[in-house]
C-alpha positions in Angstrom: 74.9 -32.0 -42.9 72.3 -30.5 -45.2 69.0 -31.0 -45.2 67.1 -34.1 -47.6 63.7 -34.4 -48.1 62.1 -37.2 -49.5 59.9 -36.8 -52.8 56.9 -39.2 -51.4 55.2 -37.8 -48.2 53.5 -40.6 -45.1 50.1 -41.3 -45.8 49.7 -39.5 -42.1 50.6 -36.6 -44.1 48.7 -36.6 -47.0 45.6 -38.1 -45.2 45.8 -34.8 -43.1 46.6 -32.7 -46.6 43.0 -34.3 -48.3 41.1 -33.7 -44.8 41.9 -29.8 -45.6 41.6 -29.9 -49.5 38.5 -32.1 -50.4 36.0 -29.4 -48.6 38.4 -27.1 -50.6 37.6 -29.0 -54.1 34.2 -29.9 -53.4 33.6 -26.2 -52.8 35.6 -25.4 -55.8 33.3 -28.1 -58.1 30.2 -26.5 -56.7 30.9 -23.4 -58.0 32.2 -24.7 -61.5 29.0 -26.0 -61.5 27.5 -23.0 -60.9 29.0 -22.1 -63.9 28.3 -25.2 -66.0 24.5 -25.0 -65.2 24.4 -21.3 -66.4 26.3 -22.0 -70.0 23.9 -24.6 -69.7 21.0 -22.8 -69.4 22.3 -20.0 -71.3 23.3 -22.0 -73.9 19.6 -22.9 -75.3 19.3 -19.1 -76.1 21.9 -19.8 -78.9 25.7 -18.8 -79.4 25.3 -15.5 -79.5 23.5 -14.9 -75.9 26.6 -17.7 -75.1 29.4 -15.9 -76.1 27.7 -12.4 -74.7 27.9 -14.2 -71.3 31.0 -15.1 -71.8 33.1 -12.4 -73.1 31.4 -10.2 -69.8 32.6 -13.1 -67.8 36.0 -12.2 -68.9 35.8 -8.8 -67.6 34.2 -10.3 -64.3 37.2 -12.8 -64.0 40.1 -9.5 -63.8 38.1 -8.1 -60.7 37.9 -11.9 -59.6 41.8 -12.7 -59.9 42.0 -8.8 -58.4 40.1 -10.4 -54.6 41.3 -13.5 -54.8 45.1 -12.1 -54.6 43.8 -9.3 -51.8 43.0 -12.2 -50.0 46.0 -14.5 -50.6 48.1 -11.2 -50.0 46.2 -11.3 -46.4 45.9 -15.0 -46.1 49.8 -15.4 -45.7 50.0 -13.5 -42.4 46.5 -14.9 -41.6 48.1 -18.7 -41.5 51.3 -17.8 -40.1 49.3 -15.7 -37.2 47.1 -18.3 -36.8 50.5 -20.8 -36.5 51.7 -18.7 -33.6 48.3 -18.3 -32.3 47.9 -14.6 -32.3 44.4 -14.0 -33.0 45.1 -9.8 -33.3 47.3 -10.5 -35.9 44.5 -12.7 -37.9 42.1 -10.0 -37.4 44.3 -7.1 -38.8 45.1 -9.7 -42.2 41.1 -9.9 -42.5 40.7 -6.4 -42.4 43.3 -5.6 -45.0 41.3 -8.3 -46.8 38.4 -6.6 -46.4 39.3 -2.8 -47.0 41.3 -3.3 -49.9 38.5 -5.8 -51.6 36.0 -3.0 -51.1 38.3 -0.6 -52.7 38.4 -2.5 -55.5 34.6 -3.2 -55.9 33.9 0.2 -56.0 36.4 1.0 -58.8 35.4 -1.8 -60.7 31.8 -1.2 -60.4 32.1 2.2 -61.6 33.8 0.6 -65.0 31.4 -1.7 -65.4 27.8 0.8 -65.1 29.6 3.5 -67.1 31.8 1.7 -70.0 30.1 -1.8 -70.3 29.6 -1.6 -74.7 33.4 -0.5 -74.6 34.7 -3.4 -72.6 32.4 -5.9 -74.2 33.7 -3.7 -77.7 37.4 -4.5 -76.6 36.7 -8.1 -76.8 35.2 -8.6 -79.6 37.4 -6.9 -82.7 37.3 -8.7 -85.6 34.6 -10.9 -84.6 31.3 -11.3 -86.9 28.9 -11.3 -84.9 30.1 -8.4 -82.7 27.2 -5.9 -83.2 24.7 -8.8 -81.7 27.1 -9.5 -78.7 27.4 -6.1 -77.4 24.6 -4.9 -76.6 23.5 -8.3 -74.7 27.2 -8.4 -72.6 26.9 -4.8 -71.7 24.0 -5.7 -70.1 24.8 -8.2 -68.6 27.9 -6.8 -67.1 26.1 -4.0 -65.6 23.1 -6.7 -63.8 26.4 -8.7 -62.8 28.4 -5.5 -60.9 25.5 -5.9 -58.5 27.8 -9.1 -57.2 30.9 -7.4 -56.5 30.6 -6.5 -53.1 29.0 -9.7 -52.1 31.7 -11.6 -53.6 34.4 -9.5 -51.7 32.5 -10.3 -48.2 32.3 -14.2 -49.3 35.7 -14.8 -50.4 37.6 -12.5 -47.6 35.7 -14.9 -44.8 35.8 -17.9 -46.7 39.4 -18.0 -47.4 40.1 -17.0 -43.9 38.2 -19.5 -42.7 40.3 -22.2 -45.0 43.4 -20.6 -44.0 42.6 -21.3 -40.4 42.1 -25.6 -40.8 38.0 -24.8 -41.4 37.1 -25.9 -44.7 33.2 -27.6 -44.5 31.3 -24.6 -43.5 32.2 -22.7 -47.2 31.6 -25.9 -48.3 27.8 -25.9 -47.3 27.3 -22.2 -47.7 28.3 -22.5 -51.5 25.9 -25.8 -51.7 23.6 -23.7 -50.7 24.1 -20.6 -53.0 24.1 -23.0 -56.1 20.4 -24.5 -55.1 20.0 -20.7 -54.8 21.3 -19.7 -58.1 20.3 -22.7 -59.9 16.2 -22.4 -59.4 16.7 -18.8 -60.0 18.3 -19.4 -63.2 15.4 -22.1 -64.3 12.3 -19.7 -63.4 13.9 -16.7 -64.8 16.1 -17.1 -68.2 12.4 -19.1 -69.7 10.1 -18.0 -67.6 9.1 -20.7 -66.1 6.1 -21.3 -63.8 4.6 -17.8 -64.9 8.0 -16.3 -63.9 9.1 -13.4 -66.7 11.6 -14.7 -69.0 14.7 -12.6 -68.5 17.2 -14.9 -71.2 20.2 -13.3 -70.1 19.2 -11.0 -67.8 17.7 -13.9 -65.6 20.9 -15.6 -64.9 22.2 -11.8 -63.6 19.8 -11.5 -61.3 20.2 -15.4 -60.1 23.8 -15.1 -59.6 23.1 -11.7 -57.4 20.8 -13.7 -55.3 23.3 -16.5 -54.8 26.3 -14.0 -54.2 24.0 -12.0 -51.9 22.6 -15.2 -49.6 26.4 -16.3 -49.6 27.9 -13.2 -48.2 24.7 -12.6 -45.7 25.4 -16.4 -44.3 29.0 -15.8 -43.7 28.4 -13.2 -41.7 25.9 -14.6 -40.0 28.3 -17.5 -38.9 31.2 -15.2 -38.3 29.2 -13.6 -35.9 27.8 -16.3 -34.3 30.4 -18.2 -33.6 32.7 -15.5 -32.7 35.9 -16.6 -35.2 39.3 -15.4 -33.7 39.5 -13.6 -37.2 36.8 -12.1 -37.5 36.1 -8.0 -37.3 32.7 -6.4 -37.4 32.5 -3.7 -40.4 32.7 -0.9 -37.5 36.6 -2.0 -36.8 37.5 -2.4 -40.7 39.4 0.9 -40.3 41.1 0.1 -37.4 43.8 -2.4 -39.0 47.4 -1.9 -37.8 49.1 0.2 -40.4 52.5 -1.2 -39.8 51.4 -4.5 -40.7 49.2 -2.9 -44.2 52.7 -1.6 -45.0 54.5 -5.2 -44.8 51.6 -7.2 -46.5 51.6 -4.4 -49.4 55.2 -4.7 -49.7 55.1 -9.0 -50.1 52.5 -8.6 -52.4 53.3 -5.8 -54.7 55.7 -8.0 -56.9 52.3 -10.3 -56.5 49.8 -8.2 -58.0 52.7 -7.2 -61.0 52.8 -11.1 -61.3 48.9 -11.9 -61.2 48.8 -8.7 -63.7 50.7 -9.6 -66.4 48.7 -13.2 -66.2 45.5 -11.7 -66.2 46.6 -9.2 -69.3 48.0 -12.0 -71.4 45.0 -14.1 -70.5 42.3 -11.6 -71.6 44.4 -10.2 -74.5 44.5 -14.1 -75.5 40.7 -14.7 -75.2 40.3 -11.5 -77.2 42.8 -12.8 -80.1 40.8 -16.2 -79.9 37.4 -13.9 -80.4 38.9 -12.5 -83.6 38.9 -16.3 -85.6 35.3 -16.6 -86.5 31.9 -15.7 -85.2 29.7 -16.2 -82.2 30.6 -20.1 -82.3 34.4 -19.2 -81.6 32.8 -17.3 -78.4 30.5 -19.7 -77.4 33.1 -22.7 -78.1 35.1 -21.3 -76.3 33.8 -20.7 -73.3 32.2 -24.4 -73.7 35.3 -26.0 -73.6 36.4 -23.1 -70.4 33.4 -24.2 -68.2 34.0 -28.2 -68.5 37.9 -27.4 -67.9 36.9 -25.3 -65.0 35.8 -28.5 -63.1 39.3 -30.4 -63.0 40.7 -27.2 -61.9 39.2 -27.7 -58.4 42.7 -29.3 -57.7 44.4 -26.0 -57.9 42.2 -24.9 -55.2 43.0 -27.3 -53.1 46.5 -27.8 -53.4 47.1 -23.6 -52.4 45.2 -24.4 -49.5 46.9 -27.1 -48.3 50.1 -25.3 -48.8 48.6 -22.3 -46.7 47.8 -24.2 -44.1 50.3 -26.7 -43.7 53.2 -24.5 -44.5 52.5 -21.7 -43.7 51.4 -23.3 -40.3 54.8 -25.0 -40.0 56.5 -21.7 -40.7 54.7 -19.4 -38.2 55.4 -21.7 -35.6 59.0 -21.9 -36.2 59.5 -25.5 -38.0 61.4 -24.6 -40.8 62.8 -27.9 -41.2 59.0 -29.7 -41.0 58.0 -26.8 -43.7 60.5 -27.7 -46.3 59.0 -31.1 -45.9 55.6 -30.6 -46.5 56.4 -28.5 -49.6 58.4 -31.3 -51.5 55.8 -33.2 -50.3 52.6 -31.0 -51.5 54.7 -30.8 -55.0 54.9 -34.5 -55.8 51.3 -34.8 -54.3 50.2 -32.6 -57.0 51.8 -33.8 -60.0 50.6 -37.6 -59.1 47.2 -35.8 -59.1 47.4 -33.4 -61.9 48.7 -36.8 -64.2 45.5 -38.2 -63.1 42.5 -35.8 -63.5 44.0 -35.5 -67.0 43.4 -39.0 -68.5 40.2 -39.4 -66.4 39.0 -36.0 -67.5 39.9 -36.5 -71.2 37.6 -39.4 -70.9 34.8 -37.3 -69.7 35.1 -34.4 -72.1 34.1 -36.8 -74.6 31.3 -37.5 -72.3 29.9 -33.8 -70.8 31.0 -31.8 -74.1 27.8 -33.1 -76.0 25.6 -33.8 -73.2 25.4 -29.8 -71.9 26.0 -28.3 -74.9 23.8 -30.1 -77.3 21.7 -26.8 -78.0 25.2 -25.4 -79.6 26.1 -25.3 -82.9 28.5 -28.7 -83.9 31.5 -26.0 -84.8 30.9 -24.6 -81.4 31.2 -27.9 -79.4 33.9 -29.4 -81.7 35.9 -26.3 -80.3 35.1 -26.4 -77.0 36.1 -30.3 -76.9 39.5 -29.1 -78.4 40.0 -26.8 -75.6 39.5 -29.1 -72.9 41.8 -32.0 -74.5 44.7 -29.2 -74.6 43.9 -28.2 -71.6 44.3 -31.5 -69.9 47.4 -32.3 -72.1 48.9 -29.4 -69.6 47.5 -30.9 -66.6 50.1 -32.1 -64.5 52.7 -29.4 -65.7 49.9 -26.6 -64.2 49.6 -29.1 -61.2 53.4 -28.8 -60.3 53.7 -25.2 -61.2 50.7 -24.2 -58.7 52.1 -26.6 -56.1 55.4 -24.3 -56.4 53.8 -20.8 -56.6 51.5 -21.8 -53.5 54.2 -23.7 -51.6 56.6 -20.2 -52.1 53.5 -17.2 -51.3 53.3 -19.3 -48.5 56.3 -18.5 -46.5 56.1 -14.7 -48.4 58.4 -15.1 -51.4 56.4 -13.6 -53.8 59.5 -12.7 -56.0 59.3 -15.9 -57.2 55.7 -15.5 -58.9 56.9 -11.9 -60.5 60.2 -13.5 -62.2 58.6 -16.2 -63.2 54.8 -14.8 -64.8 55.9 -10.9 -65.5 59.1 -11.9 -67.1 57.5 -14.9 -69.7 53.7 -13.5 -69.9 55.5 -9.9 -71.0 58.5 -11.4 -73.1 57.0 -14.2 -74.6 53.1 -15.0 -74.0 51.8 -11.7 -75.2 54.2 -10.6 -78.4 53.9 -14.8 -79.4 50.1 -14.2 -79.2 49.8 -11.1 -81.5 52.6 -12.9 -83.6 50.0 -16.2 -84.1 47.0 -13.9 -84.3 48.2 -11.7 -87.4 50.9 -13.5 -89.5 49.2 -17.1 -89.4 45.6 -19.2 -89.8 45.9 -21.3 -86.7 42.9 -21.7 -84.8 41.6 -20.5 -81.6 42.6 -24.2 -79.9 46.0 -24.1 -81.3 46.9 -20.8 -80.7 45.9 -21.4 -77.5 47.9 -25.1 -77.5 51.1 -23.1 -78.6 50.9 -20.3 -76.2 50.5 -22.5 -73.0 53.7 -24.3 -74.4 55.6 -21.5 -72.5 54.2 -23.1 -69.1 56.8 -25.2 -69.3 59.3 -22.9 -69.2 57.7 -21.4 -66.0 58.1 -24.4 -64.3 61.8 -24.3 -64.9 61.8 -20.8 -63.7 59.7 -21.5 -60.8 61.6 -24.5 -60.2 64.9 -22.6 -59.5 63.6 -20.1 -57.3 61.8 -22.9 -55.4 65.2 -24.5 -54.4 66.5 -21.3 -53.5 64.4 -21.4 -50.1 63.3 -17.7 -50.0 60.3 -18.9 -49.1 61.1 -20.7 -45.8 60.6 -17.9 -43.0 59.0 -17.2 -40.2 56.8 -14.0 -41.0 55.5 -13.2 -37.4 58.8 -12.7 -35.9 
C-alpha cells in the first residue's frame, strides 16, 4: 500500500517547526535591518552615494550566496550526523565549512583590493551617472573586503548551531552586532558627536565592527560551551577527506545551480542599472532592502527543513521525513500568501518613511519593486520549501535541473532580449523575468515527487 501524506501538518508539528524558525526569522529581520538602517543612513547623502553602496553590495552578495552554500553543502551531513548522534561526523561537516569558506575569502578579497573600479565599472554600463558611482563603490568595496573572513567564521557556527535545534544564541549575537553596527554608522557617516564624518566610508568601517564582534562572540561561545561540532582553528586541517570527497560531490551540481542564479541575478541588476541614472540605482536598491525584510521566511523555512528532515532522515524515519516535507511545503505557501498582502500594505507605509531623503523617481521605483516582489510571494515560498526540503536529504540534482537549465535557457537570453530591443522599465523587466519562477516550481515540483531526496546520508 503506498505511502499518503496529508497536505495540513498537527499543530504539534508546526508548533515544534516555529520553535526552530522564529529565532531563525528574527535573526534574519535583524540583519535586514541592518541593512535598512544603512540605506537609511546612507540614503541622506543622496542617490548617488545610494546606488554606489548598492551596486558594491552586489558584488558582496556573490561571495555571500558563495558561504552560505559552503555551509548548506556542510550543513546536510551536519543534521543528518547530528540525527544519528555522531558528534565526529558534525565536526568534520564544520570543518569543511570552515576550510572551504576561508578559501573563498581569500580569493574574493584579492578581487575586491585589486579590481574594485572594474567591478563597480561592470555594473554600471550605460548608466548616467556612472563616473560619480565608481569611484565611491570601489571604495567602498575595498573598506567592505575587511568583513569577509568574519562573515565566514559567523555564518559557518551560526548555521551549525541552527542545524543542530539551537537557534536563540545567533539570535542574540546578531541583536547585538546591529546595536554595534548601528551607533557606528550614526557617529561616523555625519560625524556625529565630534566623530569624523566618513559618508560612505563610515558605514564600511561600522559593518567591519559588527562582522568582527559577531565572529569574536561565536567563538567565544563555541568555546565555552564546548558544542559537539565545534573544532578549534588548530584541527581545521584535520577533516576526514573521504567525507570532503562526498559533500563536494552532493554539492557540485549545487554550486552549478546557485551559480547560474547568482549570474542571472547580477547580470539582471546590471541590465536594470542601464535604464536611467543614479535614481534607477538607488530605487532600486530601495525597494531590495524593504523586500529583504519579508524574506526572513525563506530563512526560516530551510531551517526547519534542515532540522526536521534531515533529522528524520539521519535517524532512519523515512516514512516520518516524507511527512514533514509535505508538511513544511503547505506551511510555507499558507505563509508566503500572507506576508504578501500584509507586506504590500506596509510598503506603502516604510517606502516613504526611510527613504524620504530620495529623489520621488527613486522611491516611486523602489515601491514598484516591492509590490512585484510580493506578487511572487507565495510562489518563492513553495519553491524554497521544495529546494530546502530536497538539499536536505542530499538531492541537489533537483536544484541544478531546475535553476541551471531556466536561469541559462530562459532568465538570462529573456533579460538581454528586454534590455535591448524594448523600453520597459527596471520594475517590469524585472516583473517579466521572475514570471519564469513559475516554471521552476513545476520543475522542482516533479523532482520533488520523485523522492531522491528521502535517504539516509550517514549510512
Amino acid at each position: 500500500m503506498p505511502f499518503r501524506v496529508k497536505r495540513l501538518g498537527p499543530l504539534s508539528f508546526y508548533r515544534e517547526a516555529l520553535s526552530i524558525a522564529l529565532p531563525v526569522m528574527l535573526q534574519q529581520f535583524i540583519m535586514s535591518m541592518v541593512s535598512l538602517i544603512d540605506n537609511f543612513m546612507v540614503a541622506g547623502l543622496g542617490d548617488a552615494s545610494m546606488a554606489a553602496v548598492n551596486v558594491a553590495n552586489q558584488m558582496l552578495f556573490i561571495y555571500i550566496v558563495f558561504v552560505n552554500i559552503t555551509c548548506q553543502a556542510g550543513g546536510i551531513y551536519l543534521a543528518q550526523f547530528r540525527g544519528a548522534n555522531d558528534p565526529e561526523g558534525m565536526k568534520h561537516a564544520y570543518r569543511f565549512k570552515v576550510l572551504f569558506g576561508l578559501a573563498g575569502a581569500l580569493a574574493f578579497f584579492v578581487l575586491f583590493w585589486i579590481i574594485p573600479e572594474g567591478l563597480i565599472g561592470m555594473m554600471t554600463v550605460g548608466n548616467a551617472a556612472r563616473d560619480e558611482v565608481i569611484p565611491r563603490g570601489a571604495n567602498y568595496l575595498r573598506l567592505i573586503s575587511f568583513t569577509l573572513v568574519p562573515m565566514v567564521i559567523s555564518t559557518a557556527i551560526g548555521s551549525s548551531l541552527r542545524e543542530t535545534g539551537e537557534t536563540k544564541v545567533p539570535l542574540y549575537i546578531s541583536a547585538i552586532a546591529t546595536v554595534i553596527n548601528t551607533i557606528g554608522n550614526w557617529f561616523l557617516i555625519y560625524g556625529n558627536l565630534g566623530a569624523p564624518r566618513l559618508e560612505i566610508s563610515g558605514a564600511a568601517i561600522a559593518t567591519i565592527a559588527a562582522r568582527t564582534f559577531e565572529a569574536a562572540a561565536f567563538i567565544i561561545y563555541a568555546n565555552r560551551k564546548k558544542i559537539a561540532f565545534y573544532s578549534p582553528f588548530r584541527y581545521i586541517l584535520k577533516v576526514d577527506r573521504s567525507l570532503v570527497r562526498k559533500i563536494i560531490s552532493k554539492s557540485v551540481m549545487m554550486f552549478i545551480s546557485e551559480a547560474s542564479w547568482v549570474a542571472s541575478e547580477t547580470i539582471m541588476v546590471a541590465l536594470y542599472n542601464g535604464r536611467g541614472g543614479a535614481e534607477t540605482m538607488a530605487g532600486m536598491s530601495a525597494g531590495s532592502t524593504i523586500a529583504n525584510i519579508f524574506f526572513l521566511l525563506f530563512g526560516g523555512i530551510w531551517t526547519t527543513a534542515a532540522v526536521l528532515v534531515g533529522g528524520s532522515l539521519g535517524a532512519g524515519k523515512l516514512d516520518e521525513a516524507r511527512s514533514r516535507g509535505k508538511w513544511i511545503l503547505s506551511g510555507g505557501l499558507i505563509a508566503g500568501a500572507v506576508i504578501s498582502i500584509v507586506g504590500a500594505a506596509a510598503a506603502y507605509f516604510l517606502i516613504p518613511l526611510v527613504f524620504s531623503n530620495l529623489t520621488l523617481e527613486a522611491r516611486g521605483i523602489g515601491l514598484g519593486l516591492v509590490l512585484v516582489i510580493l506578487c511572487y510571494f507565495p510562489i518563492w515560498a513553495v519553491l524554497n520549501a521544495q529546494f530546502a526540503v530536497c538539499r536536505a536529504g542530499g538531492d541537489t540534482f533537483m536544484g541544478f535541473c531546475t535553476d541551471t537549465t531556466v536561469n541559462v535557457g530562459i532568465v538570462i537570453p529573456g533579460a538581454f532580449l528586454l534590455a535591448h530591443f524594448t523600453d520597459v522599465g527596471p520594475v517590469g523587466m524585472f516583473g517579466i523575468i521572475k514570471s519564469t519562477d513559475i516554471l521552476k516550481c513545476f520543475i522542482a515540483r516533479y523532482f520533488y515527487n520523485k523522492e531522491r531526496w528521502v535517504r539516509n546520508l550517514t549510512v
